[in-house]
C-alpha positions in Angstrom: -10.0 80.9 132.1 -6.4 82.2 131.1 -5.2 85.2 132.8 -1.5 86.3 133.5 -2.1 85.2 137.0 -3.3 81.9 136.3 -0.5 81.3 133.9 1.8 82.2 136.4 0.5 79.7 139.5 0.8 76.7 136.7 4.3 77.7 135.7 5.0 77.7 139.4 3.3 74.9 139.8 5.0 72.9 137.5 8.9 74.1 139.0 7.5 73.4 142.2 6.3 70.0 141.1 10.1 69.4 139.5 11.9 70.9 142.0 9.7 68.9 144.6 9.8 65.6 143.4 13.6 65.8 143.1 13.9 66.4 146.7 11.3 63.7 147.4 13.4 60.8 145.4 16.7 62.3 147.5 14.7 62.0 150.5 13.8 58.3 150.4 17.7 57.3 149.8 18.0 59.0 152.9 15.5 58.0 154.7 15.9 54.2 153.3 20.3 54.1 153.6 21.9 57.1 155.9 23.7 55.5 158.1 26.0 58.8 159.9 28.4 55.4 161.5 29.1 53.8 157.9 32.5 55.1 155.8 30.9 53.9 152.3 30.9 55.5 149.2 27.3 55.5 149.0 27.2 57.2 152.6 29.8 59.8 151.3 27.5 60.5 148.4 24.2 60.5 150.3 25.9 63.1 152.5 26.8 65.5 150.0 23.3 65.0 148.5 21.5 65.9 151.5 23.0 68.8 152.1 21.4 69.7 148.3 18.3 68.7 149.0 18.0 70.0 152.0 18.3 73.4 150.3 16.6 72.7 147.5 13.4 72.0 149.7 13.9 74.8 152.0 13.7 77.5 149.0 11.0 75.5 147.6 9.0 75.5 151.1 9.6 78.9 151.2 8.7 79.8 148.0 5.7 77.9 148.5 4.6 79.3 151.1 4.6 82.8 150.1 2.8 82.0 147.3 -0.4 81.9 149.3 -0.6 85.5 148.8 -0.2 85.3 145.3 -3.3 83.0 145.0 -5.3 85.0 147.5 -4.2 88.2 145.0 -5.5 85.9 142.0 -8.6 85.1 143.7 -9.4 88.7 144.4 -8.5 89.3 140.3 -10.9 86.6 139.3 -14.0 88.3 141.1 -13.9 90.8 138.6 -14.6 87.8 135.8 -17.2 85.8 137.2 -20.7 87.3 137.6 -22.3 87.6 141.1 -18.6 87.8 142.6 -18.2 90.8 144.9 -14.7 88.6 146.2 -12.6 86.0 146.2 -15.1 84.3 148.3 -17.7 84.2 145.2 -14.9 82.4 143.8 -14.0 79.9 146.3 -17.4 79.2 146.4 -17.5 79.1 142.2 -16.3 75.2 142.4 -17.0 72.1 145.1 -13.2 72.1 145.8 -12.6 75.3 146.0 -12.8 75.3 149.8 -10.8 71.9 150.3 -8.3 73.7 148.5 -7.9 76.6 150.6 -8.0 74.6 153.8 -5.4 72.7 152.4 -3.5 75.4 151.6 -3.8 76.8 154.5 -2.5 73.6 156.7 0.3 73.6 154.0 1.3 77.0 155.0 2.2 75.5 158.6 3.3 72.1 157.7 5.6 73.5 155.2 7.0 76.8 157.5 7.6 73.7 159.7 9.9 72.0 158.0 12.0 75.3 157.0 12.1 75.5 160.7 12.9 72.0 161.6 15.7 72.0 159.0 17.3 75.5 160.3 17.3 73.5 163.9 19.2 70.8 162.5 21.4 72.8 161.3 22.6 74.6 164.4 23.7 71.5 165.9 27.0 69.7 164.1 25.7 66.1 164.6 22.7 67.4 162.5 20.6 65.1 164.8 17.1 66.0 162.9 18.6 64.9 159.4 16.6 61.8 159.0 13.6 62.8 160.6 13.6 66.5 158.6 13.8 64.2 155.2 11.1 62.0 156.5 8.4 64.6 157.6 9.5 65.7 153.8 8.3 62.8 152.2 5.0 63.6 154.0 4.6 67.2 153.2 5.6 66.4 149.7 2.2 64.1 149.1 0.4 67.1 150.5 2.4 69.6 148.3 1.4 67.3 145.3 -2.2 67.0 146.4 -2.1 70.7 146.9 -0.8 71.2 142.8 -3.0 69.2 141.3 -6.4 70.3 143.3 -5.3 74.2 142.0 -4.4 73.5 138.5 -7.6 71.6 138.2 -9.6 74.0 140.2 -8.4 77.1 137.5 -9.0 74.5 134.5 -12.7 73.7 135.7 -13.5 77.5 136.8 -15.7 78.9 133.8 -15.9 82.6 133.3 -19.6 82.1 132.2 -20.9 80.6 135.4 -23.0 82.9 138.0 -21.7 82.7 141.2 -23.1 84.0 145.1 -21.5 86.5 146.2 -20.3 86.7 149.7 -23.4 87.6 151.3 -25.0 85.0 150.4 -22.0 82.5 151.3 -21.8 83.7 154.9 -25.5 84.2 155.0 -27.2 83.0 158.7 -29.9 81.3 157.1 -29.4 79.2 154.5 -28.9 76.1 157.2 -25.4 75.7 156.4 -22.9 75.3 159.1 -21.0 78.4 158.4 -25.0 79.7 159.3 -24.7 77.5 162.2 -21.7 79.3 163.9 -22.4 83.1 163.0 -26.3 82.4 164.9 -24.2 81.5 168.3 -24.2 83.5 171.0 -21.5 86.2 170.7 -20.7 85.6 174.4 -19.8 82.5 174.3 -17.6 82.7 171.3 -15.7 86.0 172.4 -15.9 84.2 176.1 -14.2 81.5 174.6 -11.4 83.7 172.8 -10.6 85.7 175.4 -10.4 83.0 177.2 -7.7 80.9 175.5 -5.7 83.7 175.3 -5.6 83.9 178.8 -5.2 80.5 179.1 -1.9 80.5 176.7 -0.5 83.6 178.9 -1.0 80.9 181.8 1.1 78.3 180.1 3.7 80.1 179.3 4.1 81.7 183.0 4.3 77.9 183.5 6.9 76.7 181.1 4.8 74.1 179.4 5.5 74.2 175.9 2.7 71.1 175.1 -0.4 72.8 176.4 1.2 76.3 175.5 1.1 75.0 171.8 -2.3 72.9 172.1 -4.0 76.6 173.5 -2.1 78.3 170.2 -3.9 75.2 168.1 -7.4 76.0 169.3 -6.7 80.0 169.2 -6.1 80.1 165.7 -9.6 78.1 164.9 -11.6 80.5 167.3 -9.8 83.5 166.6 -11.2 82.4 162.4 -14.6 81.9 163.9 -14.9 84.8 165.8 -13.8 87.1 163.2 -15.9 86.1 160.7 -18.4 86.2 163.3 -17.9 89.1 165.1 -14.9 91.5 164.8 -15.1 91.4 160.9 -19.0 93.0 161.4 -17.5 95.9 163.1 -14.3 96.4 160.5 -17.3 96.5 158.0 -19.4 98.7 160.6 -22.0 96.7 159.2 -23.7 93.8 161.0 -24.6 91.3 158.3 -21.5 91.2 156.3 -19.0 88.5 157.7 -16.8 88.0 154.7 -13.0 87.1 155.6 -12.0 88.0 152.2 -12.9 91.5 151.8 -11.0 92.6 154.7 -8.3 92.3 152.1 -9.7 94.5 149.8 -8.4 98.0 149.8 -11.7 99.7 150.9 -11.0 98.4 154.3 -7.2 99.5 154.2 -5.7 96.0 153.8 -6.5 95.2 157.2 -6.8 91.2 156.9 -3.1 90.6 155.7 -1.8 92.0 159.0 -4.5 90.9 161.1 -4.0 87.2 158.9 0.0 87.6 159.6 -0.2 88.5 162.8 -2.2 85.3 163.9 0.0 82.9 161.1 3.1 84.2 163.1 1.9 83.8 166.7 0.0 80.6 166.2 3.0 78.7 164.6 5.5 80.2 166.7 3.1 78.5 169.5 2.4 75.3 168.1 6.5 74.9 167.2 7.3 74.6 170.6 5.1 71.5 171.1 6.6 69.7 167.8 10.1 70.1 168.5 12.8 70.5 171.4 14.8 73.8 170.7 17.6 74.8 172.3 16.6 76.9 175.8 17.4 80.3 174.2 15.7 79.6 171.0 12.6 78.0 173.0 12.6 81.3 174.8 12.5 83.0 171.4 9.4 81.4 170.3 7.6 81.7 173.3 8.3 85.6 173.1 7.3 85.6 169.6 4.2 83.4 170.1 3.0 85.8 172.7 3.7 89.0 171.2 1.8 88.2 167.8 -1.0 86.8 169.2 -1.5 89.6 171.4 -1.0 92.0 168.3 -3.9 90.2 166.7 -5.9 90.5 169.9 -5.5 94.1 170.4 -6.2 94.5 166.5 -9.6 93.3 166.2 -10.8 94.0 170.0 -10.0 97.6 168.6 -12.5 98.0 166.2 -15.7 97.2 168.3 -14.3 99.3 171.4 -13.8 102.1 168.8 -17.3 102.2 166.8 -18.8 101.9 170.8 -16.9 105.0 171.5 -17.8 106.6 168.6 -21.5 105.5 168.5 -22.4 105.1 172.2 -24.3 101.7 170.9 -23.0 97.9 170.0 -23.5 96.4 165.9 
Protein backbone atom coordinates (compact mmCIF):
# COMPACT_ATOMS: atom_id res chain seq x y z
CA UNK A 1 0.00 0.00 0.00
CA UNK A 2 1.20 3.64 -1.06
CA UNK A 3 -0.69 6.42 0.36
CA UNK A 4 0.61 10.10 0.98
CA UNK A 5 0.80 9.13 4.59
CA UNK A 6 2.77 6.10 4.24
CA UNK A 7 5.16 7.88 1.93
CA UNK A 8 5.56 10.43 4.43
CA UNK A 9 6.48 7.97 7.69
CA UNK A 10 9.27 6.36 5.29
CA UNK A 11 10.76 9.73 4.24
CA UNK A 12 10.78 10.41 7.92
CA UNK A 13 11.93 7.47 8.66
CA UNK A 14 14.78 7.48 6.54
CA UNK A 15 16.01 11.44 8.05
CA UNK A 16 15.31 9.99 11.30
CA UNK A 17 17.51 6.92 10.46
CA UNK A 18 20.35 9.61 9.04
CA UNK A 19 20.02 11.99 11.44
CA UNK A 20 20.06 9.22 14.20
CA UNK A 21 22.82 7.25 13.30
CA UNK A 22 24.99 10.36 13.12
CA UNK A 23 24.36 11.16 16.68
CA UNK A 24 24.83 7.52 17.60
CA UNK A 25 28.64 7.38 15.99
CA UNK A 26 29.16 10.99 18.01
CA UNK A 27 27.86 9.35 20.87
CA UNK A 28 30.33 6.41 21.18
CA UNK A 29 33.50 8.92 20.84
CA UNK A 30 32.05 10.28 23.69
CA UNK A 31 31.16 7.80 25.54
CA UNK A 32 34.58 5.83 24.57
CA UNK A 33 37.27 9.27 24.98
CA UNK A 34 35.52 12.44 27.03
CA UNK A 35 37.63 13.03 29.43
CA UNK A 36 36.25 16.88 30.91
CA UNK A 37 40.17 16.89 32.96
CA UNK A 38 42.26 16.32 29.49
CA UNK A 39 43.45 19.74 27.39
CA UNK A 40 43.81 17.65 24.00
CA UNK A 41 42.91 18.46 20.78
CA UNK A 42 40.71 15.56 20.42
CA UNK A 43 38.94 16.65 23.88
CA UNK A 44 38.49 20.20 22.40
CA UNK A 45 36.91 18.69 19.37
CA UNK A 46 34.76 16.05 21.14
CA UNK A 47 33.55 19.09 23.11
CA UNK A 48 32.34 21.15 20.41
CA UNK A 49 30.82 17.99 18.87
CA UNK A 50 28.72 17.18 21.67
CA UNK A 51 27.26 20.10 21.99
CA UNK A 52 26.00 19.26 18.13
CA UNK A 53 24.81 16.17 18.78
CA UNK A 54 23.33 16.79 21.70
CA UNK A 55 20.99 18.95 19.67
CA UNK A 56 20.81 17.16 16.87
CA UNK A 57 19.26 14.17 19.05
CA UNK A 58 17.10 16.40 21.00
CA UNK A 59 15.15 17.68 17.76
CA UNK A 60 15.29 14.28 16.48
CA UNK A 61 13.66 12.78 19.97
CA UNK A 62 11.31 15.33 19.73
CA UNK A 63 10.41 15.02 16.39
CA UNK A 64 10.11 11.46 16.99
CA UNK A 65 8.02 11.57 19.43
CA UNK A 66 5.38 13.59 18.09
CA UNK A 67 5.23 11.56 15.28
CA UNK A 68 3.14 8.97 17.26
CA UNK A 69 0.24 10.89 16.31
CA UNK A 70 0.99 11.00 12.93
CA UNK A 71 1.00 7.17 12.75
CA UNK A 72 -2.00 6.83 14.95
CA UNK A 73 -3.65 9.51 12.17
CA UNK A 74 -2.31 6.93 9.44
CA UNK A 75 -3.69 4.03 11.13
CA UNK A 76 -7.10 5.61 11.33
CA UNK A 77 -6.64 6.50 7.31
CA UNK A 78 -5.84 2.93 6.50
CA UNK A 79 -9.19 1.51 7.97
CA UNK A 80 -10.86 3.02 5.24
CA UNK A 81 -8.62 0.51 2.74
CA UNK A 82 -8.73 -2.68 4.34
CA UNK A 83 -12.01 -4.60 4.43
CA UNK A 84 -13.57 -5.52 7.83
CA UNK A 85 -11.68 -2.40 9.48
CA UNK A 86 -14.08 -0.25 11.44
CA UNK A 87 -10.39 1.36 13.05
CA UNK A 88 -7.01 1.49 13.32
CA UNK A 89 -7.40 -1.48 15.55
CA UNK A 90 -8.50 -3.70 12.39
CA UNK A 91 -5.31 -2.58 11.31
CA UNK A 92 -2.98 -3.25 14.06
CA UNK A 93 -4.49 -6.36 14.11
CA UNK A 94 -4.01 -6.68 9.98
CA UNK A 95 -0.25 -8.08 10.66
CA UNK A 96 1.56 -10.31 13.60
CA UNK A 97 3.76 -7.27 14.44
CA UNK A 98 1.49 -4.88 14.31
CA UNK A 99 1.03 -4.86 18.01
CA UNK A 100 4.89 -5.30 19.00
CA UNK A 101 5.11 -2.24 17.05
CA UNK A 102 2.81 -0.17 18.84
CA UNK A 103 4.07 -1.27 22.22
CA UNK A 104 7.21 -0.40 21.09
CA UNK A 105 6.29 2.70 20.07
CA UNK A 106 4.71 3.47 22.87
CA UNK A 107 7.77 2.64 25.36
CA UNK A 108 9.76 4.80 22.77
CA UNK A 109 7.48 7.66 23.47
CA UNK A 110 8.87 7.69 27.18
CA UNK A 111 12.36 6.53 26.69
CA UNK A 112 12.86 9.04 24.12
CA UNK A 113 10.84 12.28 26.09
CA UNK A 114 13.40 10.97 28.68
CA UNK A 115 16.32 11.74 27.14
CA UNK A 116 15.06 15.31 25.95
CA UNK A 117 14.54 15.67 29.60
CA UNK A 118 17.73 14.35 30.86
CA UNK A 119 19.68 16.41 28.38
CA UNK A 120 17.66 19.85 29.32
CA UNK A 121 18.92 18.83 33.10
CA UNK A 122 22.38 18.72 32.09
CA UNK A 123 22.14 21.58 30.65
CA UNK A 124 21.10 23.75 33.60
CA UNK A 125 24.16 22.81 35.45
CA UNK A 126 27.74 24.33 34.02
CA UNK A 127 29.80 21.21 34.79
CA UNK A 128 27.16 19.43 32.54
CA UNK A 129 27.51 16.48 35.01
CA UNK A 130 24.89 14.17 32.88
CA UNK A 131 27.04 14.56 29.56
CA UNK A 132 28.40 11.11 29.47
CA UNK A 133 25.53 9.34 30.88
CA UNK A 134 22.90 11.47 28.48
CA UNK A 135 25.15 10.06 25.38
CA UNK A 136 25.14 6.72 26.81
CA UNK A 137 21.33 6.11 27.52
CA UNK A 138 21.51 7.52 23.68
CA UNK A 139 23.26 4.77 22.30
CA UNK A 140 20.55 2.64 23.99
CA UNK A 141 17.48 4.42 22.77
CA UNK A 142 19.03 4.60 19.37
CA UNK A 143 18.95 0.46 18.92
CA UNK A 144 15.35 0.89 20.01
CA UNK A 145 14.77 3.83 17.59
CA UNK A 146 16.30 1.57 14.85
CA UNK A 147 14.31 -1.44 15.81
CA UNK A 148 11.34 0.92 15.91
CA UNK A 149 12.11 2.05 11.91
CA UNK A 150 12.59 -0.97 10.48
CA UNK A 151 9.44 -2.94 12.29
CA UNK A 152 7.15 0.22 10.59
CA UNK A 153 8.57 0.30 7.22
CA UNK A 154 8.18 -3.37 7.03
CA UNK A 155 4.93 -3.49 8.72
CA UNK A 156 3.48 -0.79 5.74
CA UNK A 157 5.48 -2.94 3.07
CA UNK A 158 3.76 -6.27 4.25
CA UNK A 159 0.15 -4.59 4.85
CA UNK A 160 -1.96 -5.68 1.68
CA UNK A 161 -4.94 -3.71 0.79
CA UNK A 162 -6.69 -6.96 -0.38
CA UNK A 163 -6.60 -8.76 3.00
CA UNK A 164 -9.94 -8.99 5.20
CA UNK A 165 -9.32 -7.95 8.52
CA UNK A 166 -11.60 -8.13 12.15
CA UNK A 167 -12.70 -5.35 13.11
CA UNK A 168 -12.47 -4.12 16.61
CA UNK A 169 -15.22 -6.07 17.99
CA UNK A 170 -14.02 -8.90 17.30
CA UNK A 171 -10.38 -7.93 18.58
CA UNK A 172 -11.53 -6.88 22.00
CA UNK A 173 -14.14 -9.57 21.99
CA UNK A 174 -14.59 -11.55 25.74
CA UNK A 175 -14.71 -14.77 24.22
CA UNK A 176 -12.43 -15.70 21.88
CA UNK A 177 -10.00 -17.05 24.89
CA UNK A 178 -7.47 -14.45 24.22
CA UNK A 179 -5.95 -12.59 27.03
CA UNK A 180 -7.17 -9.30 26.03
CA UNK A 181 -10.74 -11.67 26.69
CA UNK A 182 -9.06 -12.69 29.84
CA UNK A 183 -8.93 -9.08 31.44
CA UNK A 184 -12.23 -7.47 30.07
CA UNK A 185 -14.18 -10.91 31.95
CA UNK A 186 -12.56 -9.63 35.45
CA UNK A 187 -14.46 -8.31 37.91
CA UNK A 188 -15.00 -4.56 37.48
CA UNK A 189 -14.39 -4.05 41.19
CA UNK A 190 -11.31 -5.23 41.44
CA UNK A 191 -9.90 -3.43 38.54
CA UNK A 192 -11.55 0.10 39.35
CA UNK A 193 -10.55 -1.00 43.18
CA UNK A 194 -7.29 -1.26 42.04
CA UNK A 195 -7.17 2.12 40.04
CA UNK A 196 -8.53 4.11 42.45
CA UNK A 197 -6.47 2.78 44.59
CA UNK A 198 -3.04 3.62 43.18
CA UNK A 199 -3.97 6.87 42.69
CA UNK A 200 -4.47 7.21 46.18
CA UNK A 201 -1.55 5.50 46.83
CA UNK A 202 0.68 8.09 44.60
CA UNK A 203 -1.24 11.08 46.44
CA UNK A 204 0.32 9.27 49.60
CA UNK A 205 3.89 9.29 48.26
CA UNK A 206 4.07 12.44 47.31
CA UNK A 207 2.65 13.88 50.82
CA UNK A 208 5.67 11.77 51.73
CA UNK A 209 8.47 13.05 49.57
CA UNK A 210 9.46 9.79 48.07
CA UNK A 211 10.15 10.18 44.68
CA UNK A 212 11.05 6.08 44.12
CA UNK A 213 7.72 4.66 45.14
CA UNK A 214 5.94 8.02 43.86
CA UNK A 215 7.30 6.95 40.33
CA UNK A 216 6.92 3.04 40.79
CA UNK A 217 2.81 3.88 41.76
CA UNK A 218 2.88 6.33 38.31
CA UNK A 219 4.53 2.94 36.55
CA UNK A 220 1.67 0.69 37.53
CA UNK A 221 -1.11 3.61 37.04
CA UNK A 222 -0.42 3.98 33.60
CA UNK A 223 -0.88 -0.02 32.81
CA UNK A 224 -4.24 -0.13 34.95
CA UNK A 225 -5.40 3.12 33.98
CA UNK A 226 -4.94 1.13 29.88
CA UNK A 227 -6.71 -1.87 31.36
CA UNK A 228 -9.44 -0.22 32.86
CA UNK A 229 -10.36 1.88 30.14
CA UNK A 230 -10.55 -0.55 27.73
CA UNK A 231 -12.38 -2.39 30.22
CA UNK A 232 -14.56 -0.14 31.71
CA UNK A 233 -14.67 3.65 31.21
CA UNK A 234 -14.30 3.28 27.34
CA UNK A 235 -17.96 1.13 27.58
CA UNK A 236 -19.53 4.09 28.97
CA UNK A 237 -17.82 6.89 26.40
CA UNK A 238 -19.40 4.48 23.84
CA UNK A 239 -22.67 4.19 26.15
CA UNK A 240 -22.46 0.77 24.86
CA UNK A 241 -21.34 -2.24 26.96
CA UNK A 242 -19.57 -4.50 24.54
CA UNK A 243 -17.52 -2.18 22.65
CA UNK A 244 -14.04 -1.68 24.31
CA UNK A 245 -11.98 -0.32 21.48
CA UNK A 246 -9.12 2.21 22.54
CA UNK A 247 -8.86 3.37 19.12
CA UNK A 248 -12.13 4.74 18.37
CA UNK A 249 -12.19 7.00 21.14
CA UNK A 250 -10.11 8.92 18.64
CA UNK A 251 -12.42 9.00 16.12
CA UNK A 252 -14.47 12.19 15.83
CA UNK A 253 -17.89 10.57 16.65
CA UNK A 254 -16.79 10.52 20.20
CA UNK A 255 -15.46 14.18 20.05
CA UNK A 256 -11.67 13.26 20.04
CA UNK A 257 -11.88 12.34 23.50
CA UNK A 258 -8.82 9.63 23.59
CA UNK A 259 -6.02 12.21 22.61
CA UNK A 260 -6.70 14.24 25.77
CA UNK A 261 -7.62 11.49 27.84
CA UNK A 262 -4.16 9.63 26.08
CA UNK A 263 -2.18 13.14 26.85
CA UNK A 264 -3.37 13.64 29.93
CA UNK A 265 -2.07 10.15 31.37
CA UNK A 266 1.42 10.39 28.82
CA UNK A 267 1.99 13.75 30.83
CA UNK A 268 1.29 12.64 34.35
CA UNK A 269 2.74 9.17 34.18
CA UNK A 270 6.21 10.41 32.83
CA UNK A 271 6.23 13.41 34.89
CA UNK A 272 5.96 10.57 37.76
CA UNK A 273 8.21 8.07 36.64
CA UNK A 274 11.01 11.08 35.97
CA UNK A 275 11.41 11.70 39.38
CA UNK A 276 12.54 8.16 40.15
CA UNK A 277 15.18 8.13 37.09
CA UNK A 278 16.89 11.22 37.80
CA UNK A 279 17.92 13.70 40.77
CA UNK A 280 16.47 17.27 39.73
CA UNK A 281 17.24 20.19 41.34
CA UNK A 282 14.59 20.78 44.52
CA UNK A 283 12.50 23.37 42.59
CA UNK A 284 12.38 21.49 39.48
CA UNK A 285 11.64 18.09 41.55
CA UNK A 286 8.83 20.11 42.94
CA UNK A 287 7.69 20.89 39.46
CA UNK A 288 7.31 17.37 38.42
CA UNK A 289 5.67 16.31 41.30
CA UNK A 290 3.00 19.18 40.71
CA UNK A 291 2.77 18.25 37.24
CA UNK A 292 2.63 14.40 37.86
CA UNK A 293 -0.30 14.95 40.13
CA UNK A 294 -2.25 17.38 38.35
CA UNK A 295 -2.44 15.26 35.02
CA UNK A 296 -3.08 12.22 36.42
CA UNK A 297 -5.83 13.61 38.29
CA UNK A 298 -7.16 15.25 35.00
CA UNK A 299 -7.30 11.85 33.54
CA UNK A 300 -9.05 10.47 36.62
CA UNK A 301 -11.72 13.02 36.77
CA UNK A 302 -12.06 12.46 32.81
CA UNK A 303 -13.05 9.03 32.58
CA UNK A 304 -14.77 8.64 36.20
CA UNK A 305 -17.03 11.41 34.48
CA UNK A 306 -18.54 9.46 31.96
CA UNK A 307 -20.00 6.54 34.08
CA UNK A 308 -21.19 9.02 36.96
CA UNK A 309 -22.85 10.99 34.15
CA UNK A 310 -24.87 8.16 31.99
CA UNK A 311 -25.93 6.97 36.01
CA UNK A 312 -27.27 10.35 36.41
CA UNK A 313 -28.83 10.46 33.29
CA UNK A 314 -30.17 6.81 33.27
CA UNK A 315 -30.72 6.06 36.97
CA UNK A 316 -28.96 2.44 35.98
CA UNK A 317 -25.16 1.18 35.44
CA UNK A 318 -23.80 -0.24 31.57
Amino acid sequence: MITPEILTITILDILFFLFGSIGFVIAVKIVLFYDASATTHRQYTLEKQSYLSATIIKFLLLFKTLSFLFFIYTLNKLSNFLPGAMCAAGVVNALKIGTPLLLLKILNLYIFAFWIVLHNEDLEYEKQPYLKVKFLFYIFAYFLLLSEIVLELNYFYLLDSSSVVDCCGSIFSTTDGSYMAYLLSLDFSYQLGAFYLLFVVMVFFYLLKNRYLFALANLLFVIVSLITLISFFGTYIYELPTHHCPFCLLQSDYNYIGYFLYLFLFLGTFNGISLGLLAFEKERQKKKYISALIFNTLYLLCVSYFPLAYYIKNGMWL
